[in-house]
N, C-alpha and C positions, 0 to 999 in steps of 0.2 A: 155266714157259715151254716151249713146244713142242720139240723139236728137229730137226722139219720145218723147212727151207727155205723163205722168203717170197723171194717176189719182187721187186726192188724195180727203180721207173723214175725216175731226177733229172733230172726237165726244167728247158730253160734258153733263155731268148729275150732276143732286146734289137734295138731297131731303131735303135740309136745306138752299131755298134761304130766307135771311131774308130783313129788310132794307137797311142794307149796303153792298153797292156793294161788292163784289169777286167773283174767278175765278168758273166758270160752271162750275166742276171736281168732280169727284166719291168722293174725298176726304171732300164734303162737306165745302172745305173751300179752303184756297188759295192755290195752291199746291207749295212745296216743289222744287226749280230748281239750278239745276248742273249750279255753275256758275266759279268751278275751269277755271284757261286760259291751262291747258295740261290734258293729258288724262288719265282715272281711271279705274278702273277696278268695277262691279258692285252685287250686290247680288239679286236673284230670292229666294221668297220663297212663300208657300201655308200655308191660315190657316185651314188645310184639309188634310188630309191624302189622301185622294182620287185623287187627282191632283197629278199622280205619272205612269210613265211609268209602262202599264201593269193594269192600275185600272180603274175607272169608268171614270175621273175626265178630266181633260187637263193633257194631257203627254208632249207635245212636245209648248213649246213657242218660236217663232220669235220676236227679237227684232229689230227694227228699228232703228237705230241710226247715228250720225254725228261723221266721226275720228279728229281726230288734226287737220289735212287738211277743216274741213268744207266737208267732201265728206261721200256720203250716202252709210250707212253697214249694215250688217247685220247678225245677229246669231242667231240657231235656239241652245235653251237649252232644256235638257231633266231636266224633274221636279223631284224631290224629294219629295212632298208631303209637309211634313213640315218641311221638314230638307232642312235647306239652301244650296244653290247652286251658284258656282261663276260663273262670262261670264270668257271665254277664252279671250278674248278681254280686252286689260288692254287700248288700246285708247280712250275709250270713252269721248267725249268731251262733246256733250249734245243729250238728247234721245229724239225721235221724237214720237214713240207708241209703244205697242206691242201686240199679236194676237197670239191666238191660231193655230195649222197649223198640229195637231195629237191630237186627242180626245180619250178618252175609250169611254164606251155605254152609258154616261150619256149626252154625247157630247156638255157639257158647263162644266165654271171650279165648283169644290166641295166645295170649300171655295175661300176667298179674295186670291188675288194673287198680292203680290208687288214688285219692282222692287226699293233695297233702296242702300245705302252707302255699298261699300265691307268694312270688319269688324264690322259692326258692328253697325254703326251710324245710331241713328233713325229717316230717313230722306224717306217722301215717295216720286218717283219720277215719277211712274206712278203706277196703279192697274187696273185688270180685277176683278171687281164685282164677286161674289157668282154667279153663274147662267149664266156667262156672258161668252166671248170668243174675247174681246178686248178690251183694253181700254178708256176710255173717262174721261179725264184728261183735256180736251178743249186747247190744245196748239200743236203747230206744228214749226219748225226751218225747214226754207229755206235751203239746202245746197249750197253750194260753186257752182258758175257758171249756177245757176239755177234761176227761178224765178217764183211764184206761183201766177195765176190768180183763185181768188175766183170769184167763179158763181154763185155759189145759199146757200138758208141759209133754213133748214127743221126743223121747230120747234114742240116739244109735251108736251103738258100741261099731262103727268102722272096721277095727282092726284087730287081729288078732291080740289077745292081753296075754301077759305072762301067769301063771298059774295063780291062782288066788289075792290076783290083783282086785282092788275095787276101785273103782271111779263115785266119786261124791258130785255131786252139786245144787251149791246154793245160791237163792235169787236177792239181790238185793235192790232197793228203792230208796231215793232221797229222801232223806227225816224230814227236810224242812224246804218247802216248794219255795223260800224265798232268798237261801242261802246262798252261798261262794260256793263254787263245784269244787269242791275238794271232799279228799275220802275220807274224810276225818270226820263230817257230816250223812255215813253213811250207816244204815241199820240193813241187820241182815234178819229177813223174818225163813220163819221155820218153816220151810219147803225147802227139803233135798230129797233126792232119792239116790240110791248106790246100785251099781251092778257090778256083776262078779264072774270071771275067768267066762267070758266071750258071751255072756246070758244078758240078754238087754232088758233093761226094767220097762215093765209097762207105762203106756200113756197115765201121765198123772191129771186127773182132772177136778180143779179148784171150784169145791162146794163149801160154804161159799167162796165167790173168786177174791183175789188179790184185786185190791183197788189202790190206785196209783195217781194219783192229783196231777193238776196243773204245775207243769215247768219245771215237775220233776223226771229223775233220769231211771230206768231198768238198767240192770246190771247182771248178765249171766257169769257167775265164776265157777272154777273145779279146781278138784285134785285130785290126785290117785294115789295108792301105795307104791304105783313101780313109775318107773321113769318113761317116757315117752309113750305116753299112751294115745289112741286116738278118740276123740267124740263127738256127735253132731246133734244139738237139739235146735228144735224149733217150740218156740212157745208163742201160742195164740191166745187174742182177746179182743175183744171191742171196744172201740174209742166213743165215746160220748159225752153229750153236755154235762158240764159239772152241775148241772141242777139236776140230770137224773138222781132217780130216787132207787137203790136197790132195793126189790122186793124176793127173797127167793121164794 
């Protein structure tokens, strides 16, 4: 493994934040997480015909993911449109995003694109949006001997809000990098920011940054005071060896 710095950006949307908190995610609601302890194998499909090697839509999808091991992989599939597709990869332990990486001329995907349970199980684990060419699902898994410094947090109010709405959001990170992925092992540190009746808060940037260990998960959640609100953040950082040493 390198011990260059990668880059990393965890996008998060949902156009149904209401009062009660959950997870920022296309899925409009909490999303769906691989919490088997060994590895699986997964299924891609389109709800598009067009999302298919040779068509307008996304041909070719990169998935991101963590093997048995905790260590970072990667497979790129070619799409079938709406006919299911398995990963070759049967280690899947827990998936971190995925991204388009071949397009046809329309050069976003045709329809919804998800990433669920092999066989059959209706379980969503990540989606690219209609229109879209990566997911934002608001979660991110550290791999094995790495460690992820959050830097900055880029938020967009989408949609029109109702008068003196505000939208909240808080970032949270696994307490204990050796735990059971449940949220009852989950600590939420103090970074939110709010915005109010259609005024989008500025870039927030973490001086010093948010440090996020090994095998642990990121977690983008909101809420708002009115019902269906819309929001899209992306928050950036750098992956690096757990032996770095922050210095600011």
């Amino acid at each position: 493994m390198s011990n260059a710095g990668q880059i990393i950006s965890i996008r998060g949307y949902s156009t149904d934040i209401d009062a009660a908190v959950e997870d920022l995610s296309i899925n409009n609601a909490d999303n769906d997480y691989l919490t088997q302890p060994g590895g699986v194998g997964l299924d891609i499909v389109s709800a598009a015909a067009g999302d298919d090697v040779g068509s307008t839509g996304i041909e070719i999808v990169r998935l991101h993911y963590l093997d048995t091991a905790w260590a970072q992989q990667t497979e790129d599939i070619s799409m079938n449109g709406a006919g299911t597709v398995s990963t070759t990869a049967t280690d899947i332990l827990r998936v971190q995003y995925m991204e388009a990486v071949d397009v046809g001329s329309g050069g976003v995907a045709a329809g919804a694109i998800i990433l669920t349970e092999d066989g059959g199980v209706v379980s969503t684990y990540l989606q690219i949006a209609t229109g879209g060419t990566q997911s934002q699902n608001g979660y991110y898994y550290v791999p094995a001997g790495r460690k992820l410094y959050l830097s900055a947090l880029y938020p967009a109010v989408l949609a029109a809000m109702a008068e003196e709405t505000q939208l909240h959001l808080g970032i949270q990170r696994l307490a204990d990098a050796n735990a059971a992925n449940v949220d009852a092992i989950y600590i939420e540190d103090s970074i939110e920011f709010g915005v109010t009746e259609n005024v989008a808060a500025p870039a927030l940037y973490f001086n010093p940054p948010i440090i996020v260990g090994p095998k642990c998960r990121v977690r983008m959640r909101a809420l708002a005071s009115a019902v269906n609100q819309t929001l899209s953040c992306q928050m950036r950082g750098v992956l690096v060896p757990d032996t770095h040493v922050y210095r600011p």
